[in-house]
C-alpha positions in Angstrom: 21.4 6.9 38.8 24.0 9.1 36.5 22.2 11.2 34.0 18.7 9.1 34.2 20.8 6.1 33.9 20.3 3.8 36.6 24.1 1.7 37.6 25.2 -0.9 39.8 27.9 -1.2 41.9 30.7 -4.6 41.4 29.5 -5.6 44.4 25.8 -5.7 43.6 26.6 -7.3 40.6 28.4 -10.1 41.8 25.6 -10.5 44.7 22.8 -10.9 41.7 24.3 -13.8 39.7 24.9 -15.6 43.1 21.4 -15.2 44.2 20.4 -15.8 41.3 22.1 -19.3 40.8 24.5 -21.4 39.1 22.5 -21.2 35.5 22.7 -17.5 35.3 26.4 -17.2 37.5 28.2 -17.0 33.9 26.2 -13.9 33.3 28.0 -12.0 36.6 31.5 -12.9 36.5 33.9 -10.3 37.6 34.8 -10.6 33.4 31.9 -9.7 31.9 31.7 -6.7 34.5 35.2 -5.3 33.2 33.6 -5.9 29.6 30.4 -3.5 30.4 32.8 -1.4 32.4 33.0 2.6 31.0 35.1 4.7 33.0 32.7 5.3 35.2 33.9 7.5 38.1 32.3 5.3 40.9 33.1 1.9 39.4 29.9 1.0 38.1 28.7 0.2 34.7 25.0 0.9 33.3 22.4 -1.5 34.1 21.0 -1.2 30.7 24.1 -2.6 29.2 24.0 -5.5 31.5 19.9 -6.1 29.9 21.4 -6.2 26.7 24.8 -8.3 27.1 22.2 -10.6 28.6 20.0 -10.6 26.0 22.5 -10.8 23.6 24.3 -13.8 24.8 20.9 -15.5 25.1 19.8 -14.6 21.5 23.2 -16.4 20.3 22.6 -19.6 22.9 19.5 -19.9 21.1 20.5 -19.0 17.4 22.8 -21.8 17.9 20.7 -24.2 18.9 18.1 -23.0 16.3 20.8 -23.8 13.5 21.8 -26.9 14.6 18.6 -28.6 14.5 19.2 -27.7 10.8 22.0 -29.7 10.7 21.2 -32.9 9.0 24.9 -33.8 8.6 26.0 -33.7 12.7 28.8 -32.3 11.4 28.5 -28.4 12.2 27.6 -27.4 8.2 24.2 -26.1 6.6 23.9 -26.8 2.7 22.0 -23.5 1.4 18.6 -24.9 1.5 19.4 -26.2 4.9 19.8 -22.2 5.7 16.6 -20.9 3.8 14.6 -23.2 6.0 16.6 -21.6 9.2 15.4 -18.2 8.4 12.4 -18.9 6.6 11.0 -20.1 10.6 12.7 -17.5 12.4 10.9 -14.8 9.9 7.6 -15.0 12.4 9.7 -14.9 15.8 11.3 -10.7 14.8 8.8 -8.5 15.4 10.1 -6.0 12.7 9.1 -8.4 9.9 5.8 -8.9 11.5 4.1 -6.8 9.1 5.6 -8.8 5.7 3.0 -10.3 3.2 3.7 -14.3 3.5 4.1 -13.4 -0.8 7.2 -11.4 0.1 8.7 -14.4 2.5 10.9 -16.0 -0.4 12.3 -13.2 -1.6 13.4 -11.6 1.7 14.7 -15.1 2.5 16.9 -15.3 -0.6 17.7 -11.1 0.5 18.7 -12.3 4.0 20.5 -15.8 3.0 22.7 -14.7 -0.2 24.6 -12.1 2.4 25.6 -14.7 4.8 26.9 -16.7 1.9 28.5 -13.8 -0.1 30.7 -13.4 2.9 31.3 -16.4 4.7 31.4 -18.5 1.1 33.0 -16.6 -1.3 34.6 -19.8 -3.2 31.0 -20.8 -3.9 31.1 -24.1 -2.4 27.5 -23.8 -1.4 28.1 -24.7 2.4 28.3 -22.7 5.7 29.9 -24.0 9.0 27.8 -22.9 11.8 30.8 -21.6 13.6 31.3 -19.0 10.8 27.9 -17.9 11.3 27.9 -17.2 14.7 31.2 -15.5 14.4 30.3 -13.3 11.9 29.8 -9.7 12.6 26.6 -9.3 10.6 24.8 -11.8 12.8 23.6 -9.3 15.4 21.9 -6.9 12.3 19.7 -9.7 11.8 18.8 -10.6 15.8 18.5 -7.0 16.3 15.0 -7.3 14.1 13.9 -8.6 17.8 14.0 -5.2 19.1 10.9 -3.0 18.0 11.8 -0.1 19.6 14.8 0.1 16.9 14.0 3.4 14.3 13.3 3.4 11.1 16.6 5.6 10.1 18.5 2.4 11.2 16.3 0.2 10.0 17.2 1.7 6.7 20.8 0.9 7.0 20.3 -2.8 8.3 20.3 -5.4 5.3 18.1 -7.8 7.1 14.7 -5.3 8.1 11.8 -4.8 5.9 12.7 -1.1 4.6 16.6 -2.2 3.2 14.6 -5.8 1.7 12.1 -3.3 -0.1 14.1 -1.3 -1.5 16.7 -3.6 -2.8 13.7 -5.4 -4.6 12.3 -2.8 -5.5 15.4 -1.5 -7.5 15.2 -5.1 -9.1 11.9 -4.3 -10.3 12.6 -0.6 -11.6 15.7 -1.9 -13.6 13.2 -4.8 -14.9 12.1 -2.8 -17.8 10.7 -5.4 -20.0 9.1 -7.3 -16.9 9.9 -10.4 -17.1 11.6 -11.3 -13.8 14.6 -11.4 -15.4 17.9 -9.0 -15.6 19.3 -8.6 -19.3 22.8 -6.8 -20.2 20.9 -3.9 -21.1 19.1 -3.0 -18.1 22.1 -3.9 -15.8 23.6 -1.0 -17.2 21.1 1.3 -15.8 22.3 0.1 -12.0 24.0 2.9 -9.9 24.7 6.0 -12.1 24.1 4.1 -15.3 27.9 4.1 -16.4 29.0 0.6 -15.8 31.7 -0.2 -18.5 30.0 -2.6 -20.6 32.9 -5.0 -20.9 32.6 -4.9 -17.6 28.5 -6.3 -17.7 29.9 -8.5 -20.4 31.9 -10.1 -17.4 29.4 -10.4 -15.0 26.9 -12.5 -16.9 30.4 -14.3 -17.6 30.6 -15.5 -14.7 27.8 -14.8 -12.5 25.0 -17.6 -13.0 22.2 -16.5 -15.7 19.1 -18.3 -17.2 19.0 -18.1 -20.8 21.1 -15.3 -20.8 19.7 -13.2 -18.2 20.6 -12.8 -14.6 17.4 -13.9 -11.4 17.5 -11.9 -8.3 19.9 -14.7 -6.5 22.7 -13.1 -9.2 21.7 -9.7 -8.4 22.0 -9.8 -4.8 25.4 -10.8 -4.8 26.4 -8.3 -7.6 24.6 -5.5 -5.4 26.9 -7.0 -2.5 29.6 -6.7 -4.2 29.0 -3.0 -5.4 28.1 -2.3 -2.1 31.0 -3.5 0.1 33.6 -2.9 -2.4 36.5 -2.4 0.4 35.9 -5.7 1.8 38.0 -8.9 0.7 34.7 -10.8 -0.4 33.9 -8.4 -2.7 37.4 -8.0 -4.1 37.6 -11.9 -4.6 34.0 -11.5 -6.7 36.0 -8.9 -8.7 38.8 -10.2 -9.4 37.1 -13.0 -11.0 35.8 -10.5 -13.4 38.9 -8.7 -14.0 41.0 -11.4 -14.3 39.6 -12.2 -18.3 41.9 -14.9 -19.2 41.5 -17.0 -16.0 45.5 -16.5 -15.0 44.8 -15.8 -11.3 45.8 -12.4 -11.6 45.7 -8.7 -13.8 48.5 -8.4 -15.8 48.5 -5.4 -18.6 46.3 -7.1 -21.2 43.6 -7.1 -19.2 44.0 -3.4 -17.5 43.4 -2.7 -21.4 41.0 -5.0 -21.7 38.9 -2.8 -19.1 40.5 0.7 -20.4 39.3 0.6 -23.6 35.9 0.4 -22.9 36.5 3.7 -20.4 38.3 5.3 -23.1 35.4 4.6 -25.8 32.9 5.8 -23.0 34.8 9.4 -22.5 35.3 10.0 -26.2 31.1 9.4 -26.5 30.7 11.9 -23.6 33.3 14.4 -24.8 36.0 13.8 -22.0 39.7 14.2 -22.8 41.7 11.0 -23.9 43.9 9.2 -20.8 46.9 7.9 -22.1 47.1 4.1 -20.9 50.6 4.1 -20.0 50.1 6.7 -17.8 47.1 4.7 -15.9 49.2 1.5 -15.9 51.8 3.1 -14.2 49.9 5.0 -11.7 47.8 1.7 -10.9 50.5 -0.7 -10.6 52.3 2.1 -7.9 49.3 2.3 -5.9 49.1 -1.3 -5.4 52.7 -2.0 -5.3 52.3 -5.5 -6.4 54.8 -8.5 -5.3 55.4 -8.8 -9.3 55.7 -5.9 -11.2 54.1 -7.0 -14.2 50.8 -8.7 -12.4 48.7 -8.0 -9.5 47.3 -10.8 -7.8 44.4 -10.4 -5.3 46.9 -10.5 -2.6 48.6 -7.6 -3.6 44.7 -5.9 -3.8 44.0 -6.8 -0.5 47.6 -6.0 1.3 47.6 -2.3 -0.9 43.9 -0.9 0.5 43.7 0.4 -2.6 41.1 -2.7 -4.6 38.4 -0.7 -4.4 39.9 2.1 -6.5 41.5 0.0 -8.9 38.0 -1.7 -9.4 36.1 1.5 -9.6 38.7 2.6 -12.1 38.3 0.0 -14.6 34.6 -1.0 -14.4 32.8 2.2 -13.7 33.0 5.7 -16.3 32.0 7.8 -13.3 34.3 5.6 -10.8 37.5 6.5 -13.5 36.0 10.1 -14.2 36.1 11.0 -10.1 39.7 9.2 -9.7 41.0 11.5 -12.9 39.3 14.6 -11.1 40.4 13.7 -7.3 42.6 16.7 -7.1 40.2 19.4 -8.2 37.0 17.9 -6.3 39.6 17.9 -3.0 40.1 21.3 -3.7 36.4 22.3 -4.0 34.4 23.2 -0.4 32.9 20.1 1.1 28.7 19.6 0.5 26.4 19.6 2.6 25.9 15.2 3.3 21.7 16.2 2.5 22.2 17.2 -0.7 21.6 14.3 -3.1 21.8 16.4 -6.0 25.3 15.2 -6.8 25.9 18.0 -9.2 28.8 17.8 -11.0 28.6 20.3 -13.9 29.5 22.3 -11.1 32.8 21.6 -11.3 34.4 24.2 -14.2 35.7 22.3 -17.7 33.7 19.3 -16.8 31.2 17.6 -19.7 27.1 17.5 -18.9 27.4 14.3 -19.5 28.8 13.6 -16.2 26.1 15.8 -14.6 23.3 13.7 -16.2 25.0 10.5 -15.0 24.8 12.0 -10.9 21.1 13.0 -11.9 20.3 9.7 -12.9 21.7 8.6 -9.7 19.9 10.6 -7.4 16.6 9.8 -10.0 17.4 6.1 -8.7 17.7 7.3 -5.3 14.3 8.8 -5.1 12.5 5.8 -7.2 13.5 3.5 -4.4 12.6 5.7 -1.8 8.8 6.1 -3.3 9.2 2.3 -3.9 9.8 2.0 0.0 7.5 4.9 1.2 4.6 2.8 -1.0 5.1 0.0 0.7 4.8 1.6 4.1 1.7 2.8 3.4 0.2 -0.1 1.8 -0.6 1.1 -1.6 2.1 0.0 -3.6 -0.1 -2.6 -4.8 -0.9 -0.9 -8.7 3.0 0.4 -9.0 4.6 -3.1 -8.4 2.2 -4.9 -10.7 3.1 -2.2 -13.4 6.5 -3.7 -12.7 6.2 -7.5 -12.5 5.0 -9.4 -15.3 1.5 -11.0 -15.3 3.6 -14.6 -14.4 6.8 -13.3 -14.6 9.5 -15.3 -12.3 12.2 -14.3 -10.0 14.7 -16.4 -9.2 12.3 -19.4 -9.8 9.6 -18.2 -7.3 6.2 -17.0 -9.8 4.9 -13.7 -9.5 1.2 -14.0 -8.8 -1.2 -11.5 -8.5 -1.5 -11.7 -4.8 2.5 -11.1 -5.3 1.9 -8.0 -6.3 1.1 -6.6 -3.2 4.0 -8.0 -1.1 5.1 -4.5 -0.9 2.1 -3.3 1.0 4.2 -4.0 4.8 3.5 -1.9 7.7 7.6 -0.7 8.8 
C-alpha cells in the first residue's frame, strides 16, 4: 500500500488478466498498464485506477451496444427521436437520477439530448453518428451519474445530474414571467445580467426556432449552451449566425455597427461615456487578425482565440462595458472567488447602473439556487406552480398539476 492506497506490481498485473482469461486479457495488457502508470517509485500503478479503467471501458462496450439497438437505419446514425428514446431508458439504470419525478423525465431528456446535438451537430442536420458520440468528451459526465458516491459540488457542475437539470429549468421558469411555457423577447432580456443588446435578442428569435413568436425550452437550451461555452467552436458557429445579419458568411463593418449601435444607445441610457466606432472597428479587426481585412469569417474567429470577446463585445452591454474597463479592473486587487457580490460601483468613475446589472446577476444566482435547494427538499411543489401556467406547455410537453411537483427530487 502507498498512502492507504493499495498498488500492484506489472507482474501481478499481467498474471490477473491471464488467470483470468482470454475475455478479460485486453483489460491487462502491458499498454493499458503504461496508461495507468504514475511515476510511481516501485513501478506500480493504483489498483483503484485499474477498477475504474475497467469500469469505464465496460460502461462504453455497453453504451455502444445500448445505442446501436437504436439504430433503425444499420447505418451507424440516430435521428433525434431515435436519441430521446436512448436516454429516456437509460434514465432508470443511473442511480443519481433515481430520485426524478417520472413528470420531470421529458424535460431532463430534452436537457440531456440538446447538448449532445449542440456539439456534435452544429449544422442542424438533426442526425448523430454513433462514432461521434462515443468520441465525445462529454460522454463520461453522463455515465458518471452511475457512480453514487460522486458529491453534490460536482454534481453541480455536471450538465447531465439532477442539481445542473434543476436549475437550468428552473431559470426557464423564473424568466417565464407571464407563465405560459413560452419565452418572449422581453423576458429573454432578463437572462444573465439582464443587458443583452436587444438587436442582439432580435437575432436570436431570428434564427433560433420560435412558436408564434416565442422561443420553447428546446431553443433555450441551446441559447444557454451557447452562452455557456462561448470559447468553443460550436458556440461560435451558433453566433456567427447571429452576427452575420445579412447572411454573407462573414462580419464585415456594417454589421459590427449593426451590433454597436445598440451598445452605444445602451451606455448613453446608463450614463456611460460614448466609444467612438472607428476606434472599436479597429481594435476588433487587430485582435482577430482576419485573412481579409475588411471581413472576418468564422475561421479567422476560431484561428484568433479571441471569438468569445468579439461576441461578448457586440451582444452583451456588460460584456462591452468589462472589455472598455480591462485595464483598470487588471489593475484592481483580485476578489475573493466566494464573493458573488460582483460589485462593480466599486470601481471609481463607474455608473450604478453597471452595479445594478452584477446585482441582478447575483439576484439570478441565488433564485436558482433556492430553486435547486427546493427541489432537494421536496417542497418546491407551491413555488413552481406559481411559475408554470395552469396548462401551460414547454416545448410541446403540458404542464399538469402533477408537473408541478417534478422539482420535489431527492439529490
Amino acid at each position: 500500500e502507498e498512502n492507504n492506497e493499495k498498488m500492484i506490481t506489472f507482474e501481478d498485473f499481467v498474471r490477473i488478466g491471464q488467470e483470468a482469461g482470454e475475455k478479460f486479457s485486453s483489460f491487462f495488457t502491458p499498454v493499458v498498464f503504461a496508461k495507468l502508470y504514475q511515476q510511481d517509485p516501485l513501478g506500480r500503478v493504483s489498483i483503484a485506477r485499474v477498477y475504474t479503467y475497467i469500469m469505464r471501458k465496460v460502461w462504453l462496450h455497453q453504451t455502444r451496444i445500448g445505442l446501436s439497438l437504436y439504430d433503425i437505419t444499420g447505418i451507424g446514425v440516430l435521428a433525434e427521436m431515435d436519441f430521446e428514446s436512448y436516454i429516456l431508458e437509460l434514465i432508470p439504470t443511473l442511480p443519481l437520477l433515481n430520485g426524478l419525478e417520472d413528470s420531470f423525465y421529458s424535460f431532463f431528456v430534452c436537457t440531456a439530448v440538446r447538448k449532445f446535438f449542440f456539439f456534435l451537430d452544429p449544422l442542424r442536420t438533426g442526425k448523430l453518428k454513433i462514432q461521434d458520440i462515443m468520441a465525445c468528451k462529454f460522454l463520461d459526465d453522463l455515465l458518471e451519474l452511475r457512480d453514487d458516491q460522486l458529491s453534490l459540488e460536482h454534481q453541480r457542475k455536471n450538465w447531465f445530474s439532477a442539481p445542473h437539470a434543476l436549475r437550468v429549468y428552473g431559470q426557464y421558469l423564473a424568466l417565464d414571467l407571464d407563465h405560459n411555457g413560452m419565452l418572449s423577447k422581453q423576458e429573454l432580456m432578463g437572462y444573465g445580467s439582464g443587458t443583452l443588446s436587444p438587436v442582439f435578442v432580435d437575432r436570436v428569435f431570428d434564427e433560433c426556432l420560435t412558436y408564434e413568436g416565442e422561443m420553447d425550452y428546446k431553443s433555450y437550451l441551446d441559447f444557454v449552451l451557447a452562452m455557456e461555452h462561448i470559447k468553443e467552436p460550436q458556440a461560435l458557429h451558433f453566433f456567427m449566425r447571429l452576427l452575420d445579419v445579412q447572411n454573407l458568411g462573414y462580419i464585415d463593418m456594417f454589421a459590427l455597427y449593426y451590433f454597436f449601435k445598440d451598445i452605444q444607445r445602451m451606455l448613453l441610457v446608463h450614463g456611460q461615456p460614448m466609444v467612438n466606432f472607428e476606434d472599436l472597428k479597429d481594435e476588433i479587426f487587430d485582435m482577430v487578425k482576419p485573412a481579409d481585412p475588411l471581413k472576418i469569417t468564422l475561421e479567422d474567429l476560431l484561428k484568433s482565440g479571441q471569438g468569445d470577446t468579439v461576441v461578448n463585445i457586440l451582444i452583451d452591454l456588460k460584456g462591452f462595458w468589462l472589455y472598455e474597463n480591462r485595464e483598470q479592473l487588471a489593475s484592481e486587487p483580485a476578489q475573493d472567488d466566494d464573493n458573488d457580490d460582483h460589485d462593480d460601483d466599486s470601481i471609481e468613475g463607474e455608473g450604478e447602473a453597471m452595479a445594478t446589472s452584477s446585482q441582478q446577476q447575483q439576484h439570478d444566482g441565488e433564485e436558482a439556487d433556492e430553486v435547486e435547494q427546493e427541489s432537494r427538499q421536496r417542497a418546491s411543489t407551491d413555488s413552481v406552480r406559481g411559475n408554470a401556467a395552469d396548462d401551460g406547455t414547454v416545448g410541446g410537453d403540458r404542464i399538469t398539476e402533477k408537473g408541478a411537483s417534478m422539482m420535489s427530487v431527492d439529490v
